[in-house]
N, C-alpha and C positions, 0 to 999 in steps of 0.2 A: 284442364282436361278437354280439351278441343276436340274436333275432329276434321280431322282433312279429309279431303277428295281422294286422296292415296290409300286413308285408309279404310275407307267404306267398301270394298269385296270382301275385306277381310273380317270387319265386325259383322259385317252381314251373314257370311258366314258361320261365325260364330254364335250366332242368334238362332240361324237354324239347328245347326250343331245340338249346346243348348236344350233347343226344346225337343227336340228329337231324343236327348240321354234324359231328360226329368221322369220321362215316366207319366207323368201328366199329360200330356198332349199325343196326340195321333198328327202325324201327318199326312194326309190323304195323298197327297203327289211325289215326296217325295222333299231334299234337299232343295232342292235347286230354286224352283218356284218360293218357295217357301224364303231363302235369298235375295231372291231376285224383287223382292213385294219390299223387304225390307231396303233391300241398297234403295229402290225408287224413294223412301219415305226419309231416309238420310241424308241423300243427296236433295233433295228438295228442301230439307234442315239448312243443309252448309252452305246451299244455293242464297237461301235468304240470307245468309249473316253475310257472308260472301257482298252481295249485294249492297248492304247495311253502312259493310265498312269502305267499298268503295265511294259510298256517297257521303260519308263524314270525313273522309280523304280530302272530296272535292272541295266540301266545303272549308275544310283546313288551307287547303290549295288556292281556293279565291280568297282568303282571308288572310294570307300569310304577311303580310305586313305588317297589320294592326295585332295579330299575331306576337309579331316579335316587335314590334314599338310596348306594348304592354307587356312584354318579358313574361311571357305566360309558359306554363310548362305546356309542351305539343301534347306529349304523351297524358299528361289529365286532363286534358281539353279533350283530347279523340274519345276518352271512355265518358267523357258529362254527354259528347254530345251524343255518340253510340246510344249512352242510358234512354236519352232523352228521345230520339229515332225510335230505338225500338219498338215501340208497341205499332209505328206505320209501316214497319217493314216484317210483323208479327214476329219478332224473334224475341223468344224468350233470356235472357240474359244469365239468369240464376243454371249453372249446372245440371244441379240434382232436379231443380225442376224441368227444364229444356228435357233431359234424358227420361223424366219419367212421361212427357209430353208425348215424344217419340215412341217409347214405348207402348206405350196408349194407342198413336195413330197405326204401328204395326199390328199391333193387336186384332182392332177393329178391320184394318185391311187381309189380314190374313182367317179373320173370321167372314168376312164378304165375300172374300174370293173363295170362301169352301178349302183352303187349303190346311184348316187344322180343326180337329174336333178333341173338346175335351170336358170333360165330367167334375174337374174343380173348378172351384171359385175365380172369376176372372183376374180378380189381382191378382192370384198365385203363379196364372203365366203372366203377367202384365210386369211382376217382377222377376221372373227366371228371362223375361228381354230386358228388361232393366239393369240385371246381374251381370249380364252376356255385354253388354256394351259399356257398363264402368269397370269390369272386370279385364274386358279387353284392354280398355283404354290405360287403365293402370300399369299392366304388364309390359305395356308397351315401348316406354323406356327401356324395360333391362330387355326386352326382344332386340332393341336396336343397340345397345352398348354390346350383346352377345355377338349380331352381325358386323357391326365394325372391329370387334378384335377380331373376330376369321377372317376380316379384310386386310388388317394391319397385320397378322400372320403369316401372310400372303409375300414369297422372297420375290415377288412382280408387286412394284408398287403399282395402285388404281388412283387414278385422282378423280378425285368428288368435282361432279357436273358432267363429267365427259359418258358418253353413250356406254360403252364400258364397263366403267365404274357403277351406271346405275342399273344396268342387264345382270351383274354378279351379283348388288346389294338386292335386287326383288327378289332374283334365287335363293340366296343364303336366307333371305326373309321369310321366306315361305316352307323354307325347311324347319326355320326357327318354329314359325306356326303348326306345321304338322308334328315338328318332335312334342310341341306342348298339347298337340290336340285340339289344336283351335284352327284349324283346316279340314 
């Protein structure tokens, strides 16, 4: 359960969304702010790992001989040393805790910034952002197996990569999102 750069408007989003329908939270500004606090705190998430695994690349890259003289698997060697990076590059490894980290940092950022007041117990929103982004993150397979059969429905075939192809797939994406409620 990743998160890419593509999909961070959208969970961000959805986080506003979210606390907006729990009934717990007031949002003093509105959606949008309220988004926008979140995508900053996500992308600064993906940024580090981002980061992380360009630099266990490299070092896979300046190693790559001894590498493969020692018949080592690439792929368990990039996660020992990813493991092992992690904590200099602050990236949390483990899922459930990274996402509850994130939710924590939005929490506290959208309590700083004044843009949410609310009268329960801060876990209870610290989990409806937590719910909001593994919930997103779940559905998110069958949101994209629904947009590629309306692509492959399509008597104009699209081919995947061209400019095209990926202006219809954000569209049909984003209707996916609003038929589900998550825009």
């Amino acid at each position: 359960m990743k998160i890419s750069l593509k999909t961070i408007p959208h969970i961000s989003n959805k986080i506003s969304i979210d606390l907006a329908k729990s009934g717990a939270v007031t949002l003093t500004r509105g959606l949008e702010p309220v988004a926008h606090e979140a995508e900053k705190i996500l992308q600064e998430s993906v940024k580090k790992e981002m980061a992380l695994e360009e630099k266990v690349n490299e070092y896979l890259e300046e190693n790559e001989e001894e590498i493969e003289f020692m018949l080592a698997d690439e792929r368990q060697l990039f996660f020992m040393i990813k493991k092992k990076l992690a904590p200099e590059f602050d990236v949390i490894l483990d899922y459930e805790e990274r996402f509850s980290d994130i939710a924590h940092k939005v929490l506290d950022e959208l309590y700083e910034e004044d843009l949410i007041h609310f009268d329960v117990n801060e876990n209870r929103v610290k989990n409806i952002i937590f719910n909001a982004i593994t919930s997103f993150l779940a559905d998110t397979s069958e949101i994209e197996d629904a947009v590629m059969e309306k692509i492959r429905s399509y008597k104009r075939k699209f081919i995947p990569g061209t400019d095209e192809f990926e202006i219809l797939y954000e569209k049909l994406y984003r209707e996916e999102l609003s038929k589900r409620g998550m825009e």
